[in-house]
C-alpha positions in Angstrom: 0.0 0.0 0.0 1.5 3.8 -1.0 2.1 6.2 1.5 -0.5 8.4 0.9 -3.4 5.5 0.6 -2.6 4.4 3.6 -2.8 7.9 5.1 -6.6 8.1 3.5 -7.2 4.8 5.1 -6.5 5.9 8.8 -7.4 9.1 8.4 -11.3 8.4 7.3 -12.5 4.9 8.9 -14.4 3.3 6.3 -17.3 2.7 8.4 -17.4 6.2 9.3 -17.3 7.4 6.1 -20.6 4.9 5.2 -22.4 5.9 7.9 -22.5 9.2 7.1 -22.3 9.4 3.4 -26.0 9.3 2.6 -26.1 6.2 0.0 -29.1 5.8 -0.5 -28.6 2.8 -3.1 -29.7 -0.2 -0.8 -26.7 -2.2 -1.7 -27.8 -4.8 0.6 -30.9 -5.7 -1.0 -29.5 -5.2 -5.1 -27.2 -8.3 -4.6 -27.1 -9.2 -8.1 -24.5 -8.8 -10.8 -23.5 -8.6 -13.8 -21.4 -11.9 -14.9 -19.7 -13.2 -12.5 -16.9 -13.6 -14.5 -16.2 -9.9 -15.0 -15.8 -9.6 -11.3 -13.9 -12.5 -10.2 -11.1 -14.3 -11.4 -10.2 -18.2 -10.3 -11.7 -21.0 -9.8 -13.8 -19.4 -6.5 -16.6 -18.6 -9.0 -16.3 -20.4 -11.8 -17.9 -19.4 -15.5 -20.4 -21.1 -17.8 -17.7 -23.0 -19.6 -17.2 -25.1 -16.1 -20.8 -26.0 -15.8 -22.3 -26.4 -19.4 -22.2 -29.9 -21.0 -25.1 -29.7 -23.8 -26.1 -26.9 -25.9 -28.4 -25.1 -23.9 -32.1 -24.9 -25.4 -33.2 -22.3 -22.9 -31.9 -18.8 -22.4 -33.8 -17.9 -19.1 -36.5 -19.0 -16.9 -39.8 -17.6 -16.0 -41.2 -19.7 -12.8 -45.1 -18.7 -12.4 -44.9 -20.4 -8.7 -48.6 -20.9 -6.9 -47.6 -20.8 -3.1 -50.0 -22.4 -1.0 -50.7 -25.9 -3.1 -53.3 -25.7 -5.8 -55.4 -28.9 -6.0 -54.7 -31.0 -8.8 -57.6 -32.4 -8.6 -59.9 -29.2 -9.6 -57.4 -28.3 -12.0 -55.9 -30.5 -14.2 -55.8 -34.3 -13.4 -59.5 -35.7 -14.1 -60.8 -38.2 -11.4 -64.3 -39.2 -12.1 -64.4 -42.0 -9.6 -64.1 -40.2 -6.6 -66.9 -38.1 -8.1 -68.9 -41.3 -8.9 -67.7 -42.5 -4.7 -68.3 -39.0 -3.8 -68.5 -39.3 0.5 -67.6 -43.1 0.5 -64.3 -43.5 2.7 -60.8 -43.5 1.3 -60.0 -47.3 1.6 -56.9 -47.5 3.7 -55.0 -49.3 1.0 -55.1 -46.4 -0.5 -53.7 -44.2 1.9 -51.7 -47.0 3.6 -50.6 -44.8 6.8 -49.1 -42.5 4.7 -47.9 -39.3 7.1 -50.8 -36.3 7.4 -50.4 -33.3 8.8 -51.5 -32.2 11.8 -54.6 -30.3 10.3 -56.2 -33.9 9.4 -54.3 -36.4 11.5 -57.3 -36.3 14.0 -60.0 -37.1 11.8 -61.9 -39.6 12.4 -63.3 -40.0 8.8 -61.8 -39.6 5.4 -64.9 -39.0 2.8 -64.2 -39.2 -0.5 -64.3 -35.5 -2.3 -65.0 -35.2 -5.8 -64.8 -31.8 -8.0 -67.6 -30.2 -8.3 -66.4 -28.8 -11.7 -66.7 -30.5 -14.7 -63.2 -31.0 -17.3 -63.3 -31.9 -21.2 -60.2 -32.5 -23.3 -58.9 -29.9 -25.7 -56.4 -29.3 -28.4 -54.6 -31.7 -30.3 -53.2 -33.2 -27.2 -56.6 -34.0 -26.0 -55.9 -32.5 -21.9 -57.8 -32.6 -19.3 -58.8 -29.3 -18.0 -61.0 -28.2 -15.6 -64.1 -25.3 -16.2 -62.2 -23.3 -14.1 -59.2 -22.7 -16.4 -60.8 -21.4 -19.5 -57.9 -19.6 -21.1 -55.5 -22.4 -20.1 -57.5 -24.8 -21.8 -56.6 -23.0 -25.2 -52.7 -23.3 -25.0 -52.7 -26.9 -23.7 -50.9 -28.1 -27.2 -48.5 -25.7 -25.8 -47.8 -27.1 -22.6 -46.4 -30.4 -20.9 -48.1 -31.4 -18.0 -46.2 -33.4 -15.2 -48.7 -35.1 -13.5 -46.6 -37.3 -11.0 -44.3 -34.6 -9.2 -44.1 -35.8 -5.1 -42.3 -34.5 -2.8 -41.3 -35.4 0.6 -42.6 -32.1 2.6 -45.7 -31.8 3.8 -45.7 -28.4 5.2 -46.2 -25.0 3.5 -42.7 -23.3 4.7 -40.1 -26.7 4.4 -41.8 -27.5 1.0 -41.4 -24.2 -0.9 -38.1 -23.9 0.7 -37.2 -27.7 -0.8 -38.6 -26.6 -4.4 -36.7 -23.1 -4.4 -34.0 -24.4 -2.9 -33.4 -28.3 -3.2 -33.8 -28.5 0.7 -36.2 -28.6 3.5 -33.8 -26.5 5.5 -33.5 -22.9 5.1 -29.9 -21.2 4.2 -29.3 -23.0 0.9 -29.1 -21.2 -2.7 -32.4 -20.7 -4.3 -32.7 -21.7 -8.0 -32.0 -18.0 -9.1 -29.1 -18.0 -7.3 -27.4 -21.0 -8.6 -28.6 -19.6 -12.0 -26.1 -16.6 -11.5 -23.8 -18.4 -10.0 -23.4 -21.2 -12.9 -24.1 -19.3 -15.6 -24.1 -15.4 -15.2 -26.3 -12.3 -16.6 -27.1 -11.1 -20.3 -27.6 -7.8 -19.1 -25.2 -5.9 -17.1 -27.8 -3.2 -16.1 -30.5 -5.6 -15.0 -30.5 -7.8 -12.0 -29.6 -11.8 -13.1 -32.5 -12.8 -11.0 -35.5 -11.0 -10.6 -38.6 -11.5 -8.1 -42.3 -10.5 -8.5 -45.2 -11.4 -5.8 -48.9 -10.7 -6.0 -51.4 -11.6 -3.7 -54.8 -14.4 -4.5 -58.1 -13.5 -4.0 -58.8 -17.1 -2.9 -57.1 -16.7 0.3 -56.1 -13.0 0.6 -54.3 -13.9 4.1 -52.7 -16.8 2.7 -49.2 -18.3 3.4 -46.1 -15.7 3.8 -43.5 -15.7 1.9 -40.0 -14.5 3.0 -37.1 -13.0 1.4 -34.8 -15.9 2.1 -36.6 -18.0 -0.7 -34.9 -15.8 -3.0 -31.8 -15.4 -1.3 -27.7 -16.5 -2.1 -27.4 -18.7 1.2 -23.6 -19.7 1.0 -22.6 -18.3 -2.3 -21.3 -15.0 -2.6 -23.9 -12.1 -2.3 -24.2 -11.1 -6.1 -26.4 -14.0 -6.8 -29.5 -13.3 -4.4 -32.6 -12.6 -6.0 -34.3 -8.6 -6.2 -37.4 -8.0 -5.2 -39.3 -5.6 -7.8 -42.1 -4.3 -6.0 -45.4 -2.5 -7.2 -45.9 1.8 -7.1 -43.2 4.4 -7.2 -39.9 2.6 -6.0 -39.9 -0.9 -7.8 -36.2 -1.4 -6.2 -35.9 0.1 -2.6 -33.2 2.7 -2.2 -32.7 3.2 -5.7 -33.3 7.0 -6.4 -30.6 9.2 -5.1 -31.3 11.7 -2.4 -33.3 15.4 -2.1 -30.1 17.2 -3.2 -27.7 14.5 -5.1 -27.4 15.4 -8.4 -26.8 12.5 -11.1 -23.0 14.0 -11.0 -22.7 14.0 -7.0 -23.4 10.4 -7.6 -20.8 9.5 -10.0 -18.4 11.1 -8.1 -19.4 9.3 -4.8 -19.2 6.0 -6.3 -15.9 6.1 -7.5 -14.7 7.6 -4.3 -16.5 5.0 -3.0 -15.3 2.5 -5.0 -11.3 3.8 -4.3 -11.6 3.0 -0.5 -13.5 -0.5 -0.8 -10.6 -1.1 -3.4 -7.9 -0.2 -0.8 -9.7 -2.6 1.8 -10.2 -5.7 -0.6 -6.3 -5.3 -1.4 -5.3 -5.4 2.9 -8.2 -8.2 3.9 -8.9 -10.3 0.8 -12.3 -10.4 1.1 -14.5 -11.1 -2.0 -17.7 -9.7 -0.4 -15.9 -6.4 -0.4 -15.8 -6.8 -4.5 -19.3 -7.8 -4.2 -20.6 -4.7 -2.7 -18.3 -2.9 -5.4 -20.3 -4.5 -8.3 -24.2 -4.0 -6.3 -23.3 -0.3 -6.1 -22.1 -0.2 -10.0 -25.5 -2.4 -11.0 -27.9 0.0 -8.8 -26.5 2.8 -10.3 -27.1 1.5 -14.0 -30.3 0.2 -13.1 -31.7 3.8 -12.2 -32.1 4.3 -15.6 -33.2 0.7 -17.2 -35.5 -0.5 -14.0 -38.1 2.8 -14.7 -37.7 2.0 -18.6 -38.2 -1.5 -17.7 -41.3 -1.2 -15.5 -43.5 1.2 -17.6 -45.7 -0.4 -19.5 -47.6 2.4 -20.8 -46.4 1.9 -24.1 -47.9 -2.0 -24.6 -50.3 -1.6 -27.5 -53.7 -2.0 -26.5 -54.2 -5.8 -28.0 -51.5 -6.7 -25.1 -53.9 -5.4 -22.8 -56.5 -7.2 -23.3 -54.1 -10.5 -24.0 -53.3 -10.2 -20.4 -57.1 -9.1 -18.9 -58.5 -6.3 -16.7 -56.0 -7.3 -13.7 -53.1 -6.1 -16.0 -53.2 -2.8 -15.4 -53.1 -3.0 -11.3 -50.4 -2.9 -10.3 -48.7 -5.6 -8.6 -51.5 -8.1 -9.3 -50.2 -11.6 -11.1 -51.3 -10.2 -14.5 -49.4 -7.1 -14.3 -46.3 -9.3 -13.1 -46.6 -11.5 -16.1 -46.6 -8.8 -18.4 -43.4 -7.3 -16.5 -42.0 -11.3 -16.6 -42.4 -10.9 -20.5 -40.6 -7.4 -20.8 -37.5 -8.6 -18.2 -37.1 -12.0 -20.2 -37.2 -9.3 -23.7 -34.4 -8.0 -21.3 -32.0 -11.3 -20.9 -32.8 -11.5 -17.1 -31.8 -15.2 -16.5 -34.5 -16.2 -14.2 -37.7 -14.5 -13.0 -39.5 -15.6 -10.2 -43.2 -14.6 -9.7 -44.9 -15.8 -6.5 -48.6 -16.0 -6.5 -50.3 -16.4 -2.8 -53.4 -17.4 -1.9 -53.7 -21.7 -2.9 -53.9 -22.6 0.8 -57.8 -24.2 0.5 -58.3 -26.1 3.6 -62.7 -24.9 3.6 -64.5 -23.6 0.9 -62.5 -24.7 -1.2 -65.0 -24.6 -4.5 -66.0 -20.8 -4.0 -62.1 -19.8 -2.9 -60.3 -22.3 -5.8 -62.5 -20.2 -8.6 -61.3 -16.8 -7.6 -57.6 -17.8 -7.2 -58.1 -19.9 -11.3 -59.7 -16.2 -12.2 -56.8 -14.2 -10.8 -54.0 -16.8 -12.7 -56.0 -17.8 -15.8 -56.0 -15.5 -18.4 -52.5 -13.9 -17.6 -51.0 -17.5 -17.6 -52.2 -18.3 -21.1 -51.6 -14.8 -22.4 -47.7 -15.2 -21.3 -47.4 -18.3 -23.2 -49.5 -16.5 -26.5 -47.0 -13.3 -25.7 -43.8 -15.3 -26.1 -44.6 -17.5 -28.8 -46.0 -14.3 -30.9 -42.3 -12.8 -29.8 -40.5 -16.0 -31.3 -39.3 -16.2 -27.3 -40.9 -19.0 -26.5 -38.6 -21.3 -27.9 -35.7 -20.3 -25.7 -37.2 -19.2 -22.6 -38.8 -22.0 -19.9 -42.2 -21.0 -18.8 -43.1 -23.5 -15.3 -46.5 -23.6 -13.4 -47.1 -25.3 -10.2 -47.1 -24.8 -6.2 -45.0 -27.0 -3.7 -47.7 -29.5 -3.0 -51.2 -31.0 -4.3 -54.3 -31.6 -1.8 -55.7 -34.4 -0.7 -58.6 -36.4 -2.3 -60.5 -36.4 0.8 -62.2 -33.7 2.3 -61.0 -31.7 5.5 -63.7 -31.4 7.6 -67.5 -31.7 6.7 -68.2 -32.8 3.3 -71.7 -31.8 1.5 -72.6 -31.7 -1.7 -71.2 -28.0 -2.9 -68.5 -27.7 -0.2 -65.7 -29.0 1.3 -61.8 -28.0 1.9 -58.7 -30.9 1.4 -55.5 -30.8 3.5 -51.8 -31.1 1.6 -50.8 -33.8 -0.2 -47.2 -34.1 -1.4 -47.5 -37.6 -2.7 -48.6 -36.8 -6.3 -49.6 -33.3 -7.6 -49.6 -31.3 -11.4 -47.4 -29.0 -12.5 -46.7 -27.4 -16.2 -44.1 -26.5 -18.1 -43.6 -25.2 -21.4 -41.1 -23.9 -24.3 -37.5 -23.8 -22.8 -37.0 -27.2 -25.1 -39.6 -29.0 -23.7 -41.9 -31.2 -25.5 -45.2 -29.3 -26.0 -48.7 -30.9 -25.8 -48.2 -34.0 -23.7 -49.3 -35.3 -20.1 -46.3 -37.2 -18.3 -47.1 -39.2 -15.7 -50.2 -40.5 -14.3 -51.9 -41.1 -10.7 -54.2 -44.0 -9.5 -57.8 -43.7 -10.1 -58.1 -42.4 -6.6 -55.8 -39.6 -7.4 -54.0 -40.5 -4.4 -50.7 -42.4 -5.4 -48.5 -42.0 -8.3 -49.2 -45.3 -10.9 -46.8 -44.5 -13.8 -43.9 -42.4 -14.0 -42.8 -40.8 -10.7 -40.7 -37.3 -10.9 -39.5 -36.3 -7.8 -38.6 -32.6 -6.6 -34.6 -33.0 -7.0 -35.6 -34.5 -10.6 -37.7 -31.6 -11.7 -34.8 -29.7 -10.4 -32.5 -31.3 -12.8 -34.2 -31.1 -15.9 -34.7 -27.7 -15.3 -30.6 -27.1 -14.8 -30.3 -29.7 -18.5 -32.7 -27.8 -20.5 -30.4 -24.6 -19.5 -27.2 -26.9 -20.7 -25.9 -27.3 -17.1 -24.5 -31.0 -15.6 -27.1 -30.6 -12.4 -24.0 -32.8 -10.8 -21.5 -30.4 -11.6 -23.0 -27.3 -10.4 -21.4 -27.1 -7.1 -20.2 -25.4 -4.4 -17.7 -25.8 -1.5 -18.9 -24.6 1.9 -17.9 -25.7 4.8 -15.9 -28.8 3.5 -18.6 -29.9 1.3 -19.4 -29.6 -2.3 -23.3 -28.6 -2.5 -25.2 -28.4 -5.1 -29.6 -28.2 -5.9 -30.3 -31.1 -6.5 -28.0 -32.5 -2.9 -27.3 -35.7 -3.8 -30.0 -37.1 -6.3 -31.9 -36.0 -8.9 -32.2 -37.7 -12.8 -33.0 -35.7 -16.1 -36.6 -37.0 -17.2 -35.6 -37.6 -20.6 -39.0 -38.2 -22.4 -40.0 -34.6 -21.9 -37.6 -33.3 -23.7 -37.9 -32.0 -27.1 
């Protein structure tokens, strides 16, 4: 270190100087980057070339996640015997001790529950949908249905944080964040992993969701997700403050920048580079996240593609439409949480408004990409972290009833992203209750996700704490036949 830097060092503390600069730029919450590769040098965060095996056949990912388990079985996989033993008990073969949750575990009875809705096939792939899903029902040639996913969870919190994160336990990597990690960002002035969250009107005080879903865990801070958030400041502690001109700025980054350089040279410490690079992103992104989130200029046929809801913000329409324009962007993944699946009563009258609220926007993201010539390259996926049961929670009449969690078989969709459109994989008993051909489980979802992005799932890893980790922990097989 020169003479005079080390005089600069000691004579303005670092901290001080933070504490009362005012920053203003939420560093903390922007941790994403640029590539990964621009920042860091080594084998500490390795590039694409180190994880990539296959040509890739997606670009980027847009994950249209239903927290709270939507049922299956009022959506998408068609049981007509439990509407024809409608109230009759599950036989225990069936269920065969399998573990409930507390919500159930006392009930005495377990009466059959059949929808109340009626399906019909459609398209060329002849799918089952349900009444319910109108607008789906006219892109199902475009979609692959999964209809055997299990998992071992049966609790809201561990089993979205096994999905998002390839464990029960919280403080691993979610998705996003190995995304960045293993592959890096297209756009150096837009975060490589992006979150959106709306709010159901079929339980409006649904499940939480919390910021560590989305988060880096062990790897290094540039990877966690940002949270785009609806009205005036989509990114916390983005604008600058009363007084700072754009100039001001400028100069108090790279000042800023100088003394975090002078510390990484005496410690070492990569997080220090980190911060470096979130300041340098949330400075570029004061110009491209407004750009980015004003849709004011979609024509009106985009509009009404994407309903009524799409002009409220922060509703799951108005998300999907801001999906579409951050994957025109190059943002590798984009999260969009949708609350509100959590039926345990009134499950007919609540499951309606939470279809109507996910419907139309769903279908019209899937229309939007393919009319874009994205759809092809970008992985759209549709599902929650659990199905419900076939058996009613609680009394059972003939236009009501509720169904507890069930992660032994439940329906998911994906489409474009290189994989195969119009087909149904998998298929449950008759009872809807067991998986009877074709099981996928979580870690196997996870990666064929990571192969249709041209990443070795296995590879993918990361040493903390004297062991390599990786999504997909120690299993996990590429489900070949869905591939296109």
């Amino acid at each position: 270190m020169h003479k005079e830097e080390k005089n600069f060092h000691y004579n303005m503390n670092r901290r001080h100087f933070l504490s009362k600069a005012s920053l203003g730029l939420g560093g903390l919450g922007l941790a994403s980057l640029l590539s990964p590769k621009s920042l860091f040098g080594g084998s500490s965060t390795p590039g694409p070339e180190d994880f990539r095996h296959v040509a890739p056949k997606a670009k980027r990912v847009i994950y249209l996640f239903q927290s709270g388990g939507p049922s299956q079985l009022e959506l998408f996989d068609y049981k007509p015997t439990l509407r024809q033993m409608n109230g009759e008990e599950l036989p225990e073969s069936v269920r065969n001790g399998q573990r409930l949750t507390g919500m159930t575990s006392g009930q005495k009875n377990f009466p059959l529950a059949g929808s109340i809705f009626d399906f019909k096939q459609y398209g060329e792939s002849r799918a089952w949908v349900s009444d319910i899903m109108p607008y789906t029902s006219k892109v199902v040639d475009d979609l692959c249905f999964i209809k055997s996913l299990h998992t071992e969870a049966i609790n809201h919190d561990p089993a979205i944080t096994f999905f998002q994160t390839g464990s029960q336990q919280p403080g691993r990597p979610s998705m996003g964040s190995w995304l960045s990690y293993g592959l890096g960002s297209d756009n150096d002035n837009l975060p490589a992993f992006s979150v959106l969250l709306s709010r159901g009107s079929g339980r409006p005080q649904g499940q939480p969701l919390y910021s560590r879903l989305w988060g880096n865990g062990f790897l290094n801070s540039v990877h966690q997700g940002v949270q785009f958030r609806s009205g005036k400041d989509p990114v916390l502690y983005l604008k600058d403050p009363k007084g700072m001109s754009k100039m001001d700025r400028r100069s108090m980054l790279d000042h800023l920048s100088q003394l975090n350089s002078i510390h990484s040279a005496e410690f070492g410490d990569p997080e220090i580079n980190a911060r470096i690079a979130q300041y340098e992103l949330a400075y570029r992104m004061q110009t491209s996240v407004p750009e980015t989130m004003d849709i004011s200029k979609e024509p009106d046929h985009i509009y009404r593609m994407y309903g009524a809801d799409v002009a409220q913000p922060g509703t799951f329409a108005a998300n999907c439409l801001l999906a579409r324009r951050l994957a025109e962007r190059d943002v590798r993944f984009i999260q969009l949480y949708h609350m509100g699946w959590d039926q345990h009563d009134n499950l007919p009258g609540a499951i309606q408004k939470q279809a109507k609220d996910v419907d139309q926007a769903s279908a019209a993201l899937i229309l939007d990409l393919k009319q874009r010539g994205m759809l092809d390259d970008t992985l759209v996926i549709w599902g929650g972290e659990f199905g419900r049961t076939n058996y009613s929670q609680g009394t059972l009449t003939e236009t009501n009833y509720g169904r507890d969690h069930h992660p032994r078989c439940f329906t998911i969709w994906m489409a474009g992203g290189g994989v195969k459109p119009g087909m149904s994989y998998g298929e449950t008993d008759d009872f809807g209750y067991n998986i009877a051909k074709d099981p996928v489980h979580v870690h196997d979802f996870q990666a064929t996700m990571l192969h249709l992005l041209g990443i070795d799932h296995e590879k993918l890893t990361y040493k903390y704490q004297g062991r390599r980790f990786r999504l997909t922990d120690v299993s996990g097989r590429i489900i070949h036949d869905i591939l296109a």
